[in-house]
C-alpha positions in Angstrom: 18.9 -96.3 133.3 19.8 -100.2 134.1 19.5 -100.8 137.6 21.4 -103.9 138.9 20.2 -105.4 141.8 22.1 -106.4 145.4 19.3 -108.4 147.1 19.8 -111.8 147.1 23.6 -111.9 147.9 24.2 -109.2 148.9 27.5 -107.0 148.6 30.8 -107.8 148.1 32.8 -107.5 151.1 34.8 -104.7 148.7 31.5 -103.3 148.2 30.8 -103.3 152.2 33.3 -101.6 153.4 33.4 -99.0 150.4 30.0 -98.1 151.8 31.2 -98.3 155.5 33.9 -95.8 154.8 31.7 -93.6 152.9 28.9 -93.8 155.1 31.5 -92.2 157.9 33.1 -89.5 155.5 31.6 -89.1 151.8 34.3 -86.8 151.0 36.7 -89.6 151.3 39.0 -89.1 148.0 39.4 -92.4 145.8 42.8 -92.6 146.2 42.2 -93.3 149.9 39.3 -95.6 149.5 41.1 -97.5 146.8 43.8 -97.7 149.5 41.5 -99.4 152.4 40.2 -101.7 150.0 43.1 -102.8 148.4 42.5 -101.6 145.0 43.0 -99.2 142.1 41.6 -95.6 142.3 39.6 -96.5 138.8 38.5 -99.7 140.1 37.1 -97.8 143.3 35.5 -95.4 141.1 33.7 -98.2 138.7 32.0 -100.0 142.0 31.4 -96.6 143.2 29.4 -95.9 139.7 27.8 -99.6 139.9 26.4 -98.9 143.3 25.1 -95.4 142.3 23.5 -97.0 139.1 21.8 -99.6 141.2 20.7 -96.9 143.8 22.0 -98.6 147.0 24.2 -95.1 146.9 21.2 -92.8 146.4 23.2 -89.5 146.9 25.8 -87.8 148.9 24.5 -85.2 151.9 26.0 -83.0 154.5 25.0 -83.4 158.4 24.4 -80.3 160.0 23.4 -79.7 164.1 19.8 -77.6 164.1 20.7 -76.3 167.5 23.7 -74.6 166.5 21.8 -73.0 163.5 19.1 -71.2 166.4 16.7 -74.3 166.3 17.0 -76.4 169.7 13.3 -77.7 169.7 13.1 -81.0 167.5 9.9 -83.0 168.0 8.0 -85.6 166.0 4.6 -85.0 165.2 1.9 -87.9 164.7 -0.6 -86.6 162.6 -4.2 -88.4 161.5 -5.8 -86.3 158.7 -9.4 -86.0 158.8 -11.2 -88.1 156.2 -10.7 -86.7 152.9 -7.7 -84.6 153.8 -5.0 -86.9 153.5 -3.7 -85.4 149.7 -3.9 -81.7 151.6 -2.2 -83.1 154.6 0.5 -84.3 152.9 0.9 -81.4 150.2 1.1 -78.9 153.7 3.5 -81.0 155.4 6.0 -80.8 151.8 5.5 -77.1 152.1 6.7 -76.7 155.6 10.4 -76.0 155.9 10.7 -76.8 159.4 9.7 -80.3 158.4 12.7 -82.4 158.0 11.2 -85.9 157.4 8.0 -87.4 157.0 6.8 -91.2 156.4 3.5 -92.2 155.9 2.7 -94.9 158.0 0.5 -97.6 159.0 -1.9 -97.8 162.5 -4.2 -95.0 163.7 -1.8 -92.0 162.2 -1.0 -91.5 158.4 2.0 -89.7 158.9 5.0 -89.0 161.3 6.9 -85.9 160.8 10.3 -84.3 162.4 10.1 -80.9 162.6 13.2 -78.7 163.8 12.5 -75.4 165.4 13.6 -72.4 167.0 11.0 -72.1 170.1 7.8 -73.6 171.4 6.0 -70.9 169.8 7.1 -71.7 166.0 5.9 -75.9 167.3 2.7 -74.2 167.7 2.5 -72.2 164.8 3.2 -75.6 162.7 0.6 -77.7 164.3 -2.0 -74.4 163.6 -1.5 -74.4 160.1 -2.0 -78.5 160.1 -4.7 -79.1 162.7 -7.9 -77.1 160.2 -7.1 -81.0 158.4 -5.9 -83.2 160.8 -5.6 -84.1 164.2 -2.2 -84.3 165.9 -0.3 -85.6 168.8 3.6 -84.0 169.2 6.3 -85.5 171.6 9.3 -83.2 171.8 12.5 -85.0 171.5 14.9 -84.5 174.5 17.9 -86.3 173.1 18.7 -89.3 170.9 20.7 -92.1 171.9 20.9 -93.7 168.4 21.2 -91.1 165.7 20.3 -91.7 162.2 22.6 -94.3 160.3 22.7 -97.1 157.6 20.9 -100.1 158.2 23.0 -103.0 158.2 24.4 -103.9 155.0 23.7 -107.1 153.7 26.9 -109.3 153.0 27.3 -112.0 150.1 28.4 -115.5 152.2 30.8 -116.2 149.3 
């Protein structure tokens, strides 16, 4: 698969604001997006394809609130494996459902996971099957002021 590539100029303010309105509702129809930006339904839906293709739109996803599926405890766990363990680190933390994200980062930890979870107890029963290969530090989240979202979107200055 080709993939173009935004970088240098960025978007298109078209592009921008296709991805602005998208990034608010993804189930926005094409006639409606072609209506905000000022153009054809089949236009919308070849920029739509031309950002897919490049993989600045890497999918589409539904936003769900843990607490009112029975998990109210979110925290983010720090975890530094002991040496040798970081390949079995990582392979438990992909098994782990209650893990939501995980990045593998640089400083004195490897890797920062979200977990979401229904009591203190299951926290606990996550950090036991990690701690026999790593060492971790947890700070339970007691509310976000930012929540997840796009990081700004580069504009072209033509």
């Amino acid at each position: 698969m080709k993939r173009l590539r935004y970088e240098n100029g960025g978007l298109d303010a078209v592009d921008a604001r296709l991805l602005d309105i998208l990034a608010r509702d993804a189930r926005t129809s094409l006639a409606q997006l072609a209506r905000a930006v000022g153009l054809s339904p089949p236009s919308v839906s070849e920029r739509i394809a031309r950002l897919e293709e490049a993989g600045v739109i890497e999918g589409y996803t539904l936003a769900i609130d843990p607490k009112a599926l029975g998990l109210p405890i979110a925290a983010w766990l720090r975890i530094r494996p002991v040496p040798g363990q970081l390949h079995k680190v990582a392979e438990i933390l992909q098994g782990l459902p209650e893990v939501v994200e995980c990045d593998r980062v640089t400083g004195e930890d490897c890797f920062i996971a979200r977990v979401h979870l229904g009591s203190v107890d299951e926290l606990e029963g996550v950090i036991d099957q990690i701690i026999p290969y790593a060492m971790t530090n947890t700070a339970i989240i007691q509310s976000s002021p930012v929540k997840r979202r796009l990081p700004p979107i580069p504009r072209s200055q033509g």
